[in-house]
N, C-alpha and C positions, 0 to 999 in steps of 0.2 A: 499607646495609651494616652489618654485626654488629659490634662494637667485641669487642675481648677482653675478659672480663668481671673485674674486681678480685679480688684476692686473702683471704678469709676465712678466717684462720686458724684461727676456732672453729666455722666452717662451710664446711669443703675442699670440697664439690663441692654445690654447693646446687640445680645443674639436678639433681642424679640422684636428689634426696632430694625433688623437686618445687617447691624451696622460691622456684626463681627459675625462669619459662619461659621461652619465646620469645614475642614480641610485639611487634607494630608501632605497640602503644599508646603516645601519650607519654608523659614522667612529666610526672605534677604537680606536682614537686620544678621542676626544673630544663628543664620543656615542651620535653623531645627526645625522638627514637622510636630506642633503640640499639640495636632489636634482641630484648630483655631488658625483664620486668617483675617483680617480687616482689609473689605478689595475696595477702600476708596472711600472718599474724594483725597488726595495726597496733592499739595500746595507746596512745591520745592520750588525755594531760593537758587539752591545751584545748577544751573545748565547742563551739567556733565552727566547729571546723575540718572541714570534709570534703575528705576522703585518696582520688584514685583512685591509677589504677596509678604506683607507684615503681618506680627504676630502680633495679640495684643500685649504679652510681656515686654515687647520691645517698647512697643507705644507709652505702655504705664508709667516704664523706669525711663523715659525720654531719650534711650539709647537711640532711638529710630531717629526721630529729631533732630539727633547732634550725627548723627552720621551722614545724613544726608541733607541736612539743614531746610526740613520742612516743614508743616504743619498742617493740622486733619480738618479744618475746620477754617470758614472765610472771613468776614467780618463780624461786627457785635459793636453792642456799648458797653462792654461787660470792664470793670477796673483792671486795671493792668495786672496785678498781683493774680486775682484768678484768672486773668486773661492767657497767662504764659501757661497755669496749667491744660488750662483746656485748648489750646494751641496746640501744645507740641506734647501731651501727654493722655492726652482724650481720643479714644473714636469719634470722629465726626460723623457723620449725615449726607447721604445723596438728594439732595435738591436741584432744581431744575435752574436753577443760577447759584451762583456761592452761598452757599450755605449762611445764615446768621444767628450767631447765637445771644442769644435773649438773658437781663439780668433784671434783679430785681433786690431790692435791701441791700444793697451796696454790694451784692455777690451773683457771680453765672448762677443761671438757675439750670434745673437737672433738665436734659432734654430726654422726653419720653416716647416721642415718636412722629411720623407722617401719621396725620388724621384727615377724617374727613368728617360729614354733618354728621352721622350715626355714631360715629366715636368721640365727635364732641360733645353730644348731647349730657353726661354727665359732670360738664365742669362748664357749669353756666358764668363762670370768671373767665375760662379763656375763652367764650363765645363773645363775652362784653367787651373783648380787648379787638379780637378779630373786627366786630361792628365797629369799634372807634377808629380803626386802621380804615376799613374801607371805606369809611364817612370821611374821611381826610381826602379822599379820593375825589371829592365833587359829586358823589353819586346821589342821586334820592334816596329817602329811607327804603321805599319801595324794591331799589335796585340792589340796596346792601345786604335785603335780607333773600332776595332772589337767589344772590352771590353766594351768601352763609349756606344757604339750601341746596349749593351743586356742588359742594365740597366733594372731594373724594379723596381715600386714601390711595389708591395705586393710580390715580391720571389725574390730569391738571383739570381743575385747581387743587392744590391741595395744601392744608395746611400744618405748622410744626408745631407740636405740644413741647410747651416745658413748666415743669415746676418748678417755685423757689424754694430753695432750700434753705433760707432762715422762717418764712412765713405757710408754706405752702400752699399759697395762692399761686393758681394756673395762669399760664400764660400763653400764647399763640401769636402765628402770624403767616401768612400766606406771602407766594409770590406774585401778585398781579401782574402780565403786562410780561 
């Protein structure tokens, strides 16, 4: 039987973003089968440790974390305070380099998924944020917006949706390069 799965505030819906599936695997953490697994990205400190499938109750209550002392998620500018939750008690994101998570109002904003130009088209904020990233880049406007137009969600380029969760202004960013 399927357990309801924990509540992620910096990551609301993690089956739809892939980042938790279905699975009759146990966890490793806490060797039960709930239903639910999280296969990755897992960022361990300790050397010794081999990580299979987690659950996401291990994840939520940070048991997974302190067991194997690692965390789901790669860099950010996100403040330390929510930094550690979403570190070590959040589903992270498969990204084609480490993963980063995005903050905004002094707080992580919620990550909502791999996008690409069709699925950005309705949050013309995280569209404005993408352009100003790839204009950093030395590019022409000509070639930024070429760039915004090949987006794709399942192959490169592709880029990460997040919301903030004080203001809910969108946000994005891609991996160039």
């Amino acid at each position: 039987m399927t357990e309801a799965l924990p509540a992620f505030p910096y990551h609301p819906d993690p089956v739809a973003t892939g980042s938790v599936v279905r699975s009759d695997f146990p966890c490793a953490c806490c060797g039960r089968a709930r239903g639910y697994v999280y296969p990755g990205p897992v960022y361990v400190r300790k050397e010794e440790a081999a990580i299979g499938a987690l659950c996401p109750w291990c994840i939520a209550d940070g048991s997974a974390a302190a067991r194997f002392g690692a965390e789901f998620t790669g860099d950010s500018d996100v403040p330390d305070g929510a930094w550690e939750a979403i570190a070590t008690r959040t589903p992270g994101y498969s990204a084609r380099h480490r993963g980063y998570w995005l903050a905004h109002c002094g707080d992580g904003a919620a990550f909502m998924g791999a996008v690409g130009t069709e699925e950005l088209a309705p949050y013309p904020d995280a569209v404005e944020t993408l352009r100003q990233e790839a204009g950093g880049w030395g590019w022409s406007p000509v070639d930024v917006e070429h760039y915004l137009n090949v987006l794709h969600k399942d192959r490169q380029p592709t880029a990460y949706l997040f919301r903030c969760r004080v203001c809910g202004t969108h946000l994005a960013y891609t991996e160039y390069a």
